[in-house]
Each structure stands twice: as C-alpha cells, then as structure tokens.
N, C-alpha and C positions, 0 to 999 in steps of 0.2 A: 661153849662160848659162842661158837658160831649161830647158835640155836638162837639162842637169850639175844642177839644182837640183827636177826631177821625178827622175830618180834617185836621189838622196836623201832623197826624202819617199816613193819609193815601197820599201813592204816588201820584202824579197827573203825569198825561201824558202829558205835553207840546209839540204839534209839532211845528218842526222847519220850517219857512215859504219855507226855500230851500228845506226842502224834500217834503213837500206838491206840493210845484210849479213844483217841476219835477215829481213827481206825475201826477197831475195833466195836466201837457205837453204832456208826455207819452200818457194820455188817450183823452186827444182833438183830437190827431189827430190816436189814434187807434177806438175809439167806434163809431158804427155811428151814423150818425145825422138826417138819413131820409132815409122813403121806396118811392123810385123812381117808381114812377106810370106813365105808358109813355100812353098816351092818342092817340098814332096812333100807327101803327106795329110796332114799337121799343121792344126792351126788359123791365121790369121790373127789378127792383133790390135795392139789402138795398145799403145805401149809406155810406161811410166812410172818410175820407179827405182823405186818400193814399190808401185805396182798395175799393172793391164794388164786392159782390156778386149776380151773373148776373143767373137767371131763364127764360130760353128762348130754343126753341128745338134746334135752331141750335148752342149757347153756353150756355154754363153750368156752373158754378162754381165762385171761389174768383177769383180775378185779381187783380194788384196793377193797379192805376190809371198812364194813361197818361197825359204828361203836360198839354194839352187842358183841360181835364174833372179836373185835382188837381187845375186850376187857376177857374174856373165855381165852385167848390165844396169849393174855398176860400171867394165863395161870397155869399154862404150860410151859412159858416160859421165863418165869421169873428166876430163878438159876441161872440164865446167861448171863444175868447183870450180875449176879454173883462173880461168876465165868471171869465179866469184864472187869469188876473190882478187884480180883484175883492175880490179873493179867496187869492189871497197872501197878498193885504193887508189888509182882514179880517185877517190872523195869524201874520200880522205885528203889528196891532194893530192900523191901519192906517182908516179899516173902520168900522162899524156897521157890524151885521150880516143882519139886514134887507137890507142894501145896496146890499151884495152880492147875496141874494136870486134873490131880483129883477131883478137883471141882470142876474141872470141865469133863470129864469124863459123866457126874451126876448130874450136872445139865445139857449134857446130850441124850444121856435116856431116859430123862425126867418124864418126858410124853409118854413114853413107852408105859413104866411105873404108871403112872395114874390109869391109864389105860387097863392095866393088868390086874389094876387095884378092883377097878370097876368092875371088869368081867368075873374074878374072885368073889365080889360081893354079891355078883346077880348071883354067883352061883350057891352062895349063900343065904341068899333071900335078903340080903340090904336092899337092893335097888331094886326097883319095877326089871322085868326081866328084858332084854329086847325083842324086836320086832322079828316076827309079825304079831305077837303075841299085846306088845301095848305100844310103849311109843315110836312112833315110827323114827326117831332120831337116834341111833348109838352109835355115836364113832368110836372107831381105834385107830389110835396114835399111833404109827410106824416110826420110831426118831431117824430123820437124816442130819448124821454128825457133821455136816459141811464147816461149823464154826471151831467144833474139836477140832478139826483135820487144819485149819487154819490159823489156830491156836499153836496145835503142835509145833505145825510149820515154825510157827514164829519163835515160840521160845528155846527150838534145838537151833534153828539155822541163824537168828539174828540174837543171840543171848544179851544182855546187857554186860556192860563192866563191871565185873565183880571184884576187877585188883584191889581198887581202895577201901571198899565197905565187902566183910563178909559174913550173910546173913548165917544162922544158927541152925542146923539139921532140921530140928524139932518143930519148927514155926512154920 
C-alpha cells in the first residue's frame, strides 16, 4: 500500500516523442559514426555525417563535409534514421523497447558491415584490390557507437509512460 501510494506522489518524467526526435535529429547527424581508416596514402579521420576530423601532415583539423563525402557518409549512415524513427515510436508508444535497441545496435555497426563486405570481396575478386596495388583510396569503417550509447541511455533511464497504453511483445 505504502509502495502504490509513493508512486503516486512521486513525479514521473514523461518525454515528449517531439523533443526526443529533435534530440535525437541534432545528434545523428552531429556525433560520429566511424574512425576512417584509409588503407593506402589517404588521411585517416573520425567520421561525422556533416564534419570529419582529418589527422594527416599536410591537413589538420575538423572540416564540415563536402557534397561528395555528406552523400558517401549517407550511405553509412542511413540506419540511424531508422535508429531515430525507432526511437520516436518507442516514446509514441508505437513500439517495444527491444525493437528500438535492435535497430540501434545495426546502425551502429552498419560502417563496420560494409567495410567488412568490401574487404571480403577484394578478397574475393569483386572489387579492384587496394593499395598499393590500384586505387589509392580504401577506407575501413571502425563504427563509434556514441548515438547507441545515447540511445540506450535514453530509453533505460527516461522510459516513457507505459501505464495507460501497453505496446505487444512482438512489435
């Protein structure tokens, strides 16, 4: 009795799925998503959907992304927005939490995956092989989970209200 009635008097935090989703917006395309490992003379660099910080002697530093590299870094990261439509209707109440993890889980190693796909296939003879042999460009994707870990955060620690609507295992 005493339980059921400190529940009641204690506030709950409901977020609202539109602050979360723009939350969430903001940070898909600020955090990155992979350490760019360039397997012939190219630079290294963390990778972000609109910047990317570049470690290499002749440049240095953040730089926002050109349209070439933002439409290439859309196709590593197109799963976040899954991520994010996942996330929203986890606080709409539209899906499981386990639904949304899942999917954040495969768009945090999505880079990884293609990466992995690539190097299997050089070594299969799909692709040109890389450098030093042809082209001097092949990155590997490292994923940094920073928006999983974000993610997580959010839907253990701030859950929505589930008293009045309760979604279906299965979904």
């Amino acid at each position: 009795m005493e339980n059921s009635q400190n529940k009641k008097n204690k506030p709950s935090l409901n977020p609202s799925p539109l602050l979360i989703g723009i939350v969430m917006t903001i940070l898909v395309f600020f955090l990155p998503f992979a350490y760019r490992r360039d397997l012939g003379p190219g630079p290294d660099s963390v990778m972000a959907l609109i910047w990317e910080y570049i470690e290499a002697p002749w440049q240095t530093g953040f730089w926002f992304v050109r349209g070439g590299i933002f439409l290439t870094s859309l196709i590593y990261t197109f799963p976040r927005f899954i991520f994010l439509y996942r996330i929203i209707q986890f606080y709409s109440l539209k899906k499981s939490r386990s639904s949304a993890i899942k999917t954040g889980i495969l768009s945090a190693f999505f880079p990884g995956l293609i990466s992995l796909v690539g190097i299997v296939g050089w070594q299969l003879g799909w692709t040109q092989p890389p450098p030093p042999i042809s082209d001097p460009w092949f990155p590997v994707y490292i994923p940094l989970p920073a928006l999983l870990i974000i993610g997580l955060l959010l839907v253990f620690l701030l859950p929505p209200d589930r008293s009045k609507t309760e979604v279906e295992p299965g979904k």
